[in-house]
C-alpha positions in Angstrom: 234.9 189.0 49.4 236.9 185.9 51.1 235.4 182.7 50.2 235.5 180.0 53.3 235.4 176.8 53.8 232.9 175.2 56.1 233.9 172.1 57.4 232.9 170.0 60.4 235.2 169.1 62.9 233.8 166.1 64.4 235.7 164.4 62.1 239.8 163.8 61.6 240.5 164.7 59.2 238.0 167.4 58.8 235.0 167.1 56.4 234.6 170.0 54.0 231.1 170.6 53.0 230.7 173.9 51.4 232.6 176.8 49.7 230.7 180.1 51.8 231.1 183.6 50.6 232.1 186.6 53.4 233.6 185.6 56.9 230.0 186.1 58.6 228.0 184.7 56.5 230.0 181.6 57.0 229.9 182.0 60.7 226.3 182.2 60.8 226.1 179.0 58.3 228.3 177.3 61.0 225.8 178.3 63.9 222.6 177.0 62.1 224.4 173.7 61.3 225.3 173.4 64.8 221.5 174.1 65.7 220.5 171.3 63.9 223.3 168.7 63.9 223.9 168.9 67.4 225.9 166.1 67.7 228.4 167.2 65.2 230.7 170.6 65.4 231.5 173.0 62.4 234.0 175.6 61.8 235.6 177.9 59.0 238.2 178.8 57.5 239.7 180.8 54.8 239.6 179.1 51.6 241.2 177.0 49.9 242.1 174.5 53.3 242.7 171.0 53.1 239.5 169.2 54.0 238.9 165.2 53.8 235.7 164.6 51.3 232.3 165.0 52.4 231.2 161.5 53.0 228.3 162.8 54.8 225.8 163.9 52.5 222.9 165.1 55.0 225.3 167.7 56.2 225.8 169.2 52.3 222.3 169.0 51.9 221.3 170.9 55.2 224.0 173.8 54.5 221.7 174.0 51.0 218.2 174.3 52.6 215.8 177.0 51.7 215.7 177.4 55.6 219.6 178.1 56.1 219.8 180.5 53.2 217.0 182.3 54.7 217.7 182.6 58.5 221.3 183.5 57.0 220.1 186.2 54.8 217.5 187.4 57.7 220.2 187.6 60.5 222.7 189.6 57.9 219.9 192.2 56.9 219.4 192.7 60.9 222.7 193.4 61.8 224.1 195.5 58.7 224.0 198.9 60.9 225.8 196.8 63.5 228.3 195.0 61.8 228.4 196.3 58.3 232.5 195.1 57.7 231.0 191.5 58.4 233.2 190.8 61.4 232.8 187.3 63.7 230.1 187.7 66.3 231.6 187.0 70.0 228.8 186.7 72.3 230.3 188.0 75.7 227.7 186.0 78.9 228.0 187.7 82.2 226.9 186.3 85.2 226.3 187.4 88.3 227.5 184.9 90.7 230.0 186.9 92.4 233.2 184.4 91.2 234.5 187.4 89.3 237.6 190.5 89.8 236.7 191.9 93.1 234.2 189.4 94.1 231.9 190.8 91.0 230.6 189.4 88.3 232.3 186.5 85.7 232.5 186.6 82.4 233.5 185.3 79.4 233.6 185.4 75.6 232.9 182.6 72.8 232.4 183.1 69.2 228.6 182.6 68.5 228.9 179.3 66.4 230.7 177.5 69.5 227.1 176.0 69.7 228.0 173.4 72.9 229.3 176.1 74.8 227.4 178.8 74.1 224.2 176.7 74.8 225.5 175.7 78.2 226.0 179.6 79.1 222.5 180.4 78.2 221.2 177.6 80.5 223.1 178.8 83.6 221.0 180.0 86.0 223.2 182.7 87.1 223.6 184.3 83.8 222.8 187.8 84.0 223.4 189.6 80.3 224.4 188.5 77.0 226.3 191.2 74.9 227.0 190.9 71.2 230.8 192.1 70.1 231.7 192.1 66.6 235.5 191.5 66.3 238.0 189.4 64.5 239.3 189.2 68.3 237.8 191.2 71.0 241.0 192.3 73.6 240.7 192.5 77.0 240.8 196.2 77.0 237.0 196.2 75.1 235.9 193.1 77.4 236.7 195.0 80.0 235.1 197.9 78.9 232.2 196.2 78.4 231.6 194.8 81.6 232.0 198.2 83.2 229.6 199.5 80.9 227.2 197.1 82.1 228.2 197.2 85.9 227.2 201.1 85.8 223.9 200.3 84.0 223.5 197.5 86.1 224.8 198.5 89.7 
């Protein structure tokens, strides 16, 4: 498996804070972080990158907690049927608002640890359906799919 770096990109340069094992795994480290450092931003990459030095101990410590390695290891075991090559989790938010092609629906896509964004979507009012896609990239051809999918289940 890949190892990644997780660093925090609140920072310039960005601070490296831990050496994570498996592309989703480190996603999902990234997305916890975010949950409780709300003030700060994290990302991944393959390792080895360039990273300034962790000056910031708290955020090395949190990535360590009993907690993260838990709700890591949980969400993992839940989705192994799902996603069992360990791809990024996109969450796709549709809502109904009527802003969308033909007057329908809008949606968009964000990778799950994009915690300022994604948390914004979930408030919207308007937000009809959240739908998980597990993809290094998804195209516009399986968005698109997607939203039909739903549109016929939802009509």
């Amino acid at each position: 498996m890949t190892i990644y770096t997780l660093f925090c990109t609140s920072y310039f340069p960005h601070t490296g804070i831990a050496q994570i094992e498996g592309q989703r795994r480190a996603q999902i480290v990234a997305k916890l972080m975010a949950e409780r450092f709300p003030d700060f931003t994290f990302g991944y990459a393959p390792s080895p990158i360039l990273t300034a030095p962790n000056t910031n101990h708290f955020l090395e410590i949190g990535v360590r907690t009993i907690e993260v390695a838990r709700l890591t290891q949980k969400e993992l075991e839940e989705e192994a049927d799902a996603n069992p090559e360990g791809l990024p989790k996109w969450l796709m938010f549709i809502f109904n608002n009527g802003q969308g092609p033909d007057i329908g629906p809008q949606y968009c896509t964000y990778l799950e640890h994009d915690y300022p964004v994604v948390k914004r979507c979930k408030a919207d009012p308007t937000l009809a359906a959240t739908l998980e896609i597990y993809s290094d990239y998804p195209t516009n051809g399986e968005v698109m799919e997607r939203l039909d999918a739903w549109i016929e289940a939802n009509p």
